[in-house]
Structure formats: structure tokens, C-alpha cells
C-alpha positions as CSV (number, residue, x, y, z in Angstrom):
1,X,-197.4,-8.5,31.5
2,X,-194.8,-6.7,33.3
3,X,-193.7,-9.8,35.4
4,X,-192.8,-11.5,32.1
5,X,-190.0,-8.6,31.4
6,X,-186.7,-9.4,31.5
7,X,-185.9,-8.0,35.2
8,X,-189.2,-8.0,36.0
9,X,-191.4,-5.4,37.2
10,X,-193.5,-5.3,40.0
11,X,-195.7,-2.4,41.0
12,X,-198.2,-2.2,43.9
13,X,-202.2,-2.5,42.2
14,X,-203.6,1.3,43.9
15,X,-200.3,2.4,42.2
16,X,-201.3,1.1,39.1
17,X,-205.0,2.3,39.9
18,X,-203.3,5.6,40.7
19,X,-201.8,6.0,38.0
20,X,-204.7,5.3,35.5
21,X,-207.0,7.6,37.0
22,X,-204.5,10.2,36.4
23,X,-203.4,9.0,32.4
24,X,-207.0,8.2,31.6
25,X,-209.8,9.4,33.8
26,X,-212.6,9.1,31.6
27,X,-211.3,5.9,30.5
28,X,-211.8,4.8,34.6
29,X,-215.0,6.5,34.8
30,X,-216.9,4.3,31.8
31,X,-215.8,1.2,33.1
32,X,-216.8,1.7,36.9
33,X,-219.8,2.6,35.1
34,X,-220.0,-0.6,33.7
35,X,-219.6,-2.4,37.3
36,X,-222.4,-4.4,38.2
37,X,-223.9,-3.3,41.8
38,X,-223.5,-5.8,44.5
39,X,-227.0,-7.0,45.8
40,X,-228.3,-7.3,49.1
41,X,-230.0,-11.1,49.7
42,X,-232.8,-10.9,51.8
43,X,-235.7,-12.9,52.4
44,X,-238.4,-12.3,55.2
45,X,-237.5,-15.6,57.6
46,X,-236.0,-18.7,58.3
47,X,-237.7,-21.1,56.1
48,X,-239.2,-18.5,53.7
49,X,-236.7,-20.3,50.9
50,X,-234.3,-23.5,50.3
51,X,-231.7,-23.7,47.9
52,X,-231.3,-26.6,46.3
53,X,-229.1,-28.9,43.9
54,X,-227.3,-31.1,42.9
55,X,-223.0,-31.4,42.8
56,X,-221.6,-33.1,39.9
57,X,-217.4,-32.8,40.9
58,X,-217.0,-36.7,41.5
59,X,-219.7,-37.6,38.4
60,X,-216.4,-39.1,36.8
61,X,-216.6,-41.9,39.4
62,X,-220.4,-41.9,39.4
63,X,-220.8,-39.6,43.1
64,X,-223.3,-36.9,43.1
65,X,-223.6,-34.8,46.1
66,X,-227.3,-33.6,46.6
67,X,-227.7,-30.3,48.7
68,X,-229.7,-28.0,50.3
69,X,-229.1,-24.3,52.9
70,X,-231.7,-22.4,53.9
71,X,-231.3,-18.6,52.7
72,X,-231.9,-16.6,55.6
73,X,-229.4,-18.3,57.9
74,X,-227.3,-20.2,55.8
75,X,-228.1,-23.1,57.5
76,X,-227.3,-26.9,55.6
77,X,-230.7,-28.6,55.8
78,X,-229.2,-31.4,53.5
79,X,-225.9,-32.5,52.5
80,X,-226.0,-35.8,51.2
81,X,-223.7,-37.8,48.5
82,X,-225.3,-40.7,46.3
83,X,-223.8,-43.1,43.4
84,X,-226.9,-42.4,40.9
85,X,-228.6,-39.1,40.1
86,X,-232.5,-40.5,40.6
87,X,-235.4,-38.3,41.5
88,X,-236.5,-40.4,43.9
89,X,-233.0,-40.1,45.6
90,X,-233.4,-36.3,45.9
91,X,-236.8,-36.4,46.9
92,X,-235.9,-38.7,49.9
93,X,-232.9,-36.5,51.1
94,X,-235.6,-33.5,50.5
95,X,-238.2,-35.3,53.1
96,X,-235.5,-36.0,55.7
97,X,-234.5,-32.3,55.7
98,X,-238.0,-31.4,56.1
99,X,-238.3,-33.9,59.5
100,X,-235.8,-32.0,60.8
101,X,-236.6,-27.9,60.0
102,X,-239.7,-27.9,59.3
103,X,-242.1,-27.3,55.5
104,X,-240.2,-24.7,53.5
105,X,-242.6,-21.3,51.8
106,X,-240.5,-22.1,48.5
107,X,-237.8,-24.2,47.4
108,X,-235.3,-22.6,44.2
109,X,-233.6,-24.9,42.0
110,X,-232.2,-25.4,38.5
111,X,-234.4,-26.9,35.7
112,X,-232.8,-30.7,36.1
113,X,-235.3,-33.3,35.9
114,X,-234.0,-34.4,39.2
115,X,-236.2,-32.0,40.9
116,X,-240.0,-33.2,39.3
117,X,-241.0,-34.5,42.3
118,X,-240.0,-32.1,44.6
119,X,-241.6,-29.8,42.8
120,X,-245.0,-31.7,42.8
121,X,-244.5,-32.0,46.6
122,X,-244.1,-28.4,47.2
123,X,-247.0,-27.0,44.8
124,X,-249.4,-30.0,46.5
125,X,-248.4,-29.0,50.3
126,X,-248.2,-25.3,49.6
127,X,-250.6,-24.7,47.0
128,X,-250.2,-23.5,42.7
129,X,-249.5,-20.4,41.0
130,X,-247.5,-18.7,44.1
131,X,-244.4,-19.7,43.6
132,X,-244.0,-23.1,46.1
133,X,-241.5,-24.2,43.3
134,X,-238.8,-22.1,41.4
135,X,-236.9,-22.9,38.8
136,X,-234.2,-21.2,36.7
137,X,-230.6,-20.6,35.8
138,X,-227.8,-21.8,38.8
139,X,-226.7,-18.0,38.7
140,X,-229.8,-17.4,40.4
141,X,-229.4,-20.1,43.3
142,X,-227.0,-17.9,44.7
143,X,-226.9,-19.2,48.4
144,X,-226.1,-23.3,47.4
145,X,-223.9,-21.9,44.2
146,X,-221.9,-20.4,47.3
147,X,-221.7,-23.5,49.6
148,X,-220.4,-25.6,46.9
149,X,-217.3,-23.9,46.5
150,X,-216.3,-23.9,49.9
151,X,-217.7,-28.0,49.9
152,X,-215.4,-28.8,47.0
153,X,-212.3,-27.1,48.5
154,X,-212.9,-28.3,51.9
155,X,-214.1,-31.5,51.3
156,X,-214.3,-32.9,47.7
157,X,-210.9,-31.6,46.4
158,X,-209.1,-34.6,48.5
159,X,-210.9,-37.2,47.0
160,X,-211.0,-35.6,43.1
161,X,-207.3,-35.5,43.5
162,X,-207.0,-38.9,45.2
163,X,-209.3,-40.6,42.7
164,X,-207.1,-39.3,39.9
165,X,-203.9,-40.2,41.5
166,X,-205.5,-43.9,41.8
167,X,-206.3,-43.7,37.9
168,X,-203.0,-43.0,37.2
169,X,-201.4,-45.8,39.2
170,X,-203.6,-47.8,37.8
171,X,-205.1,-49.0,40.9
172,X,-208.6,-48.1,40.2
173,X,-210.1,-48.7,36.2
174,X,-213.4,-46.5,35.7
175,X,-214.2,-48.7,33.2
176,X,-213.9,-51.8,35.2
177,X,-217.2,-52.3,37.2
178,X,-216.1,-54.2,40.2
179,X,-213.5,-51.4,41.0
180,X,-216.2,-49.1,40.9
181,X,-218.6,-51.3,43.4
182,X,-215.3,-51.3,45.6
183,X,-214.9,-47.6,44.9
184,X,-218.5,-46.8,46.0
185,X,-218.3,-49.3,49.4
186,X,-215.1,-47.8,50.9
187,X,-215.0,-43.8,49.9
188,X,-219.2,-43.6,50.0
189,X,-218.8,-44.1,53.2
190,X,-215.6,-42.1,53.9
191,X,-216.9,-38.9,51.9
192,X,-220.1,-38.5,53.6
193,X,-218.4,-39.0,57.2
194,X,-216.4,-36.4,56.0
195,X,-219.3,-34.4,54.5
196,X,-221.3,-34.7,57.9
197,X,-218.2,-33.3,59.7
198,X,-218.0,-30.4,57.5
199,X,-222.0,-30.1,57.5
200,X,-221.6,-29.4,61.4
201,X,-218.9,-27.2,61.5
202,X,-220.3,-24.9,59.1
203,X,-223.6,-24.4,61.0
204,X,-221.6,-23.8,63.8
205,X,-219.4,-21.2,62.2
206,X,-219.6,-17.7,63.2
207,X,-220.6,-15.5,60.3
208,X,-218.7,-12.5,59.9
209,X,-221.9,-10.0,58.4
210,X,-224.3,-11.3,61.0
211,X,-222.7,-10.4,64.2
212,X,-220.8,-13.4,64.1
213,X,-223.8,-15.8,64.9
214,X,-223.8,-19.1,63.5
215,X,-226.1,-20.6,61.0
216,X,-227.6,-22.5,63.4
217,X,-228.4,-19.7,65.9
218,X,-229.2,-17.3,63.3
219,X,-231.8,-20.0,62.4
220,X,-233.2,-20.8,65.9
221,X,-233.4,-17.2,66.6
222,X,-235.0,-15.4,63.8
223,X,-237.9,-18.7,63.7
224,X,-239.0,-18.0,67.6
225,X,-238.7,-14.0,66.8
226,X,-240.7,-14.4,64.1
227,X,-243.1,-17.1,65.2
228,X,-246.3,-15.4,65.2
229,X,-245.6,-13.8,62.1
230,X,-247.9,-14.3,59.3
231,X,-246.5,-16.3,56.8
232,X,-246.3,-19.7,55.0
233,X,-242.8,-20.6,56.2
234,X,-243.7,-19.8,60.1
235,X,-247.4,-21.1,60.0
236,X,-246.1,-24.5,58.5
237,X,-243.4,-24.4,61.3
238,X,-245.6,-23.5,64.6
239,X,-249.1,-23.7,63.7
240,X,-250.5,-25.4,61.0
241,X,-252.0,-28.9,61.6
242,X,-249.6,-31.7,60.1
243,X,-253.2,-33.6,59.3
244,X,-253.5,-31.3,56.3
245,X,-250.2,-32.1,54.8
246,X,-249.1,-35.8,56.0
247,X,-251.3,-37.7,54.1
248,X,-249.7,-35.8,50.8
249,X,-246.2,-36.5,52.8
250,X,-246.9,-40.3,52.9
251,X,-247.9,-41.0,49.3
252,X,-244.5,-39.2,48.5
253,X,-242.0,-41.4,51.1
254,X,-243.3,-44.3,49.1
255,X,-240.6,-43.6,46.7
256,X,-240.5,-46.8,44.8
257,X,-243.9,-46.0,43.4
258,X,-243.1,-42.6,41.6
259,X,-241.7,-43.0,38.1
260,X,-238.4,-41.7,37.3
261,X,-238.6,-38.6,34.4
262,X,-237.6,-38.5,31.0
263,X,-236.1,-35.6,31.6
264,X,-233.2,-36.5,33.3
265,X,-231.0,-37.4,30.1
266,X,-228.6,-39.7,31.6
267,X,-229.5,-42.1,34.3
268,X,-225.9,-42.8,36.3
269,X,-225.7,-47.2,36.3
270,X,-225.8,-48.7,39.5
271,X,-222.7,-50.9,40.9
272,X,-223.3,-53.7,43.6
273,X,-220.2,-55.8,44.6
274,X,-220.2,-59.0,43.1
275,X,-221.2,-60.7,46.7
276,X,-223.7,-62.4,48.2
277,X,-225.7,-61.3,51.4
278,X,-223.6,-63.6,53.9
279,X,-220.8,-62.4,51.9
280,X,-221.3,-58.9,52.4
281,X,-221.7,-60.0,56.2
282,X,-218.0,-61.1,56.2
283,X,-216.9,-58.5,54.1
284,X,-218.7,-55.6,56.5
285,X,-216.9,-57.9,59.9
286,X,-213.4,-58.2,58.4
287,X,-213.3,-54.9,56.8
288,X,-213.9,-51.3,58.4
289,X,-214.2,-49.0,55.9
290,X,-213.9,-46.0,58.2
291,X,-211.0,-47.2,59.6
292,X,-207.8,-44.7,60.2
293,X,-205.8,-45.3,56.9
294,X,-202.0,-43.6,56.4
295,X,-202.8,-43.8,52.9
296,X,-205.9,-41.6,52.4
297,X,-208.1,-45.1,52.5
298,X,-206.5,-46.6,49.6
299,X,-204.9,-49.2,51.3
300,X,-208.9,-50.5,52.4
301,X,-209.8,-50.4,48.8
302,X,-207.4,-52.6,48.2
303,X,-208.2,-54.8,50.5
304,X,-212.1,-54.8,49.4
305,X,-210.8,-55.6,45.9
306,X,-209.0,-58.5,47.0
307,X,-211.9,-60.3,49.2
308,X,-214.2,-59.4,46.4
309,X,-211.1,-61.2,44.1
310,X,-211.3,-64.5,46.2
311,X,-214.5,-65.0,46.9
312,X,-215.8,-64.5,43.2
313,X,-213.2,-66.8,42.2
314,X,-214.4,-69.3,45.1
């Protein structure tokens, strides 16, 4: 308010704070009162619980990002963008995370119907009624809540504000299916390069309330500390025989055979480039997507859009 006078005013905030707490201190007092306490996150091991879901910032152009951290070290298990918004989809990401870390205790996610079979997965592997599967409000999924932020502004805010910029040059046509197909071939490739970069930076990164170990270490560390602890998470990870869970494992890879939910309300279409297989083979030759481009990768969208041009006109 006071920076919209006319000369403005500007005054130091612990003056202003000063200042209040001597014109109104009871005033101060209710609404520190009223301040919610900060809470301490804290779960027994690596492993003990995933957060997952699902990031909807480049929905407009039919990319969703699925995800996954684990919440004792803030370790990515999973980072991994898609053009539909199938269970199946997340299910598959979900499996490869586990080759490489290891059978979660629990897994906490949002309610989306995205997540069916991932929770049939977890409550068959670890068992019913103990929680193998949570699922509630994204308040609660604090941990991948987190990571998204710094994803978008790291990552996804280039290509939100590139896409739109394309839109309004009328280079690219959301409604026009074959820019979309070209849309998906060159940046589905260019995000998730750029996803995977990010993915191993961050588990690399030294974090600040943990003695400045990384993700990764933190991760490492804590699972051969606590390996002959007592729990689901280190028992899946050390000791227990993969006979009792990789038969449950390989009816679930076969993803083709689970049915999709109706409860995931809208189904994203799929694209394909108008192209046929030897096609493609020239198109993948001629054309590399992940190419250095001065123009942020537009220039090789354009270039997709016109071989795709000539050869469906051929």
C-alpha cells in the first residue's frame, strides 16, 4: 500500500514488525497464535515410503510427467514424461523404479485412478489392511508436492513458455493433430533428456539439513546402516526371497492385459505421425531430434512438419 503513495514509501519489514508489536501487541500475539507449527518429516528408512504422482503443467499439449522420491532421502526413483495419462503407463514407470531401488514398505498418492494398479501391486506384494497403499489429498504428499516445483522451474517452465510462444506464432495448432504427433516426436524426446539431466543432478545435490549429503548417499547410507533392521522396506531390500514376490511381479509387467479404470475421467488421445514404418526409418536417419538447435528445437519441429508434409502428400 505504501509503495502505491505518491513519493512512495519504503520501510524495512522488522521495522514494520517493530512497530506493530509496540501499537498492537495483543493484536501480534492472536495471530502468532494462529501460526501453524512447522512439522518434522520423518520416516524410519530408506524405502519405508514413495511419493508418487502425476504432473499435469504441459496437459495443454497432452504431456504428463509421472514421478516418484523416496521420503527419507529425497531420492528420484522415477521421473518420467508420457503423451497419455494410462494406468498401465504409471504402473510400468512404477516397476522400473522398483528394478532399480528395491520393493517400497508403502507407496502415498493422490486418489487419481491412475494409481489402481499400483495399488493392487503393493497390497498383493506387501500384504492388506497395513497400509502398503495410501491415498489422500496432494497436501499430504508433501515430499513429490516439493519436487515438482523445483521440476517446473528448472525444467518445465522453458517448454510451457516455448510451447505458448509457438501457439502464438502460429507455428504449432493444438487442435491440429499432425502438429501434435510432430510436437510429441521432437520435444518428447528433448524434455525427458532434459528431465534425466535434472533427475541426476538433484540426487547428487548436497542437501543443506542433512549435512550436506546428497540424495543418493543419504540413500546408500542409511539402507546398509539399517540393513539388519526389522522392517518391510529393509527385509524386501536384503533378505527376502524374490520367489515370493516375482511371480505377482510378472503377471503385472504384462501391462497390455490389465484393463484401464473408469475412474480416470478423461483418457488423453494418442498422436502417431501420419508415417509408415520405413517412413519413420527415414524420418529417424535424416532428422536428429536431440540435435543442438539455436532456436530452443523449434527449428527441428519444423523440419518434422515438413517431411511429414511431403511424404503424406506423396
Amino acid at each position: 500500500m505504501l509503495k502505491n503513495l505518491k513519493p512512495s514509501i519504503i520501510v524495512q519489514r522488522d521495522r514494520v514488525a517493530k512497530l506493530l508489536a509496540h501499537i498492537d501487541p495483543h493484536g501480534v500475539s492472536r495471530r502468532w497464535a494462529q501460526v501453524i507449527p512447522r512439522r518434522v518429516y520423518s520416516v524410519a528408512t530408506p524405502n519405508s515410503l514413495w511419493h508418487i504422482d502425476t504432473n499435469h503443467k504441459l496437459i495443454r499439449w497432452n504431456f504428463v510427467l509421472d514421478g516418484c522420491i523416496d521420503g527419507y532421502s529425497r531420492l528420484v526413483v522415477l521421473l518420467q514424461l508420457h503423451t497419455n495419462n494410462l494406468a498401465s503407463s504409471m504402473l510400468s514407470d512404477f516397476l522400473t523404479a522398483t528394478n532399480c531401488y528395491g520393493i517400497p514398505s508403502r507407496v502415498r498418492a493422490d486418489k487419481g485412478g491412475e494409481f489402481t494398479h499400483i495399488r493392487k501391486l503393493m497390497d498383493e506384494v506387501n500384504g492388506q489392511g497395513r497400509g502398503s497403499f495410501i491415498a489422500g489429498k496432494s497436501v499430504h504428499n508433501v515430499r513429490i508436492e516439493r519436487l515438482w516445483r523445483d521440476v517446473y522451474t528448472k525444467v518445465l517452465e522453458k517448454f510451457h513458455d516455448l510451447f505458448c510462444a509457438m501457439e502464438e506464432r502460429r507455428v504449432l495448432d493444438i487442435n491440429n493433430h499432425v502438429h501434435l504427433a510432430c510436437l510429441h516426436y521432437v520435444f518428447g524426446k528433448r524434455i525427458q533428456q532434459c528431465l534425466n539431466f535434472w533427475k541426476l543432478a538433484h540426487n547428487d545435490h548436497p542437501v543443506r539439513l542433512e549435512k550436506n549429503k546428497s540424495p543418493k548417499q543419504l540413500w546408500h547410507n542409511a539402507s546398509m546402516l539399517y540393513s539388519n533392521k526389522e522392517n518391510t522396506a529393509m527385509t524386501s531390500l536384503f533378505r527376502r526371497d524374490p520367489s515370493e514376490y516375482e511371480p505377482i511381479f510378472e503377471r503385472f509387467r504384462n501391462i497390455y492385459t490389465l484393463p484401464e479404470p473408469d475412474s480416470i475421467k478423461i483418457v488423453l488421445p494418442r498422436f502417431s505421425l501420419p508415417l509408415s514404418d520405413e517412413q519413420l526409418g527415414r524420418l529417424s536417419a535424416s532428422i536428429n531430434v536431440l540435435r543442438e538447435s539455436n532456436y530452443d528445437g523449434i527449428d527441428i519441429y519444423v523440419e518434422v512438419m515438413k517431411f511429414v508434409h511431403e511424404n503424406v502428400t506423396m
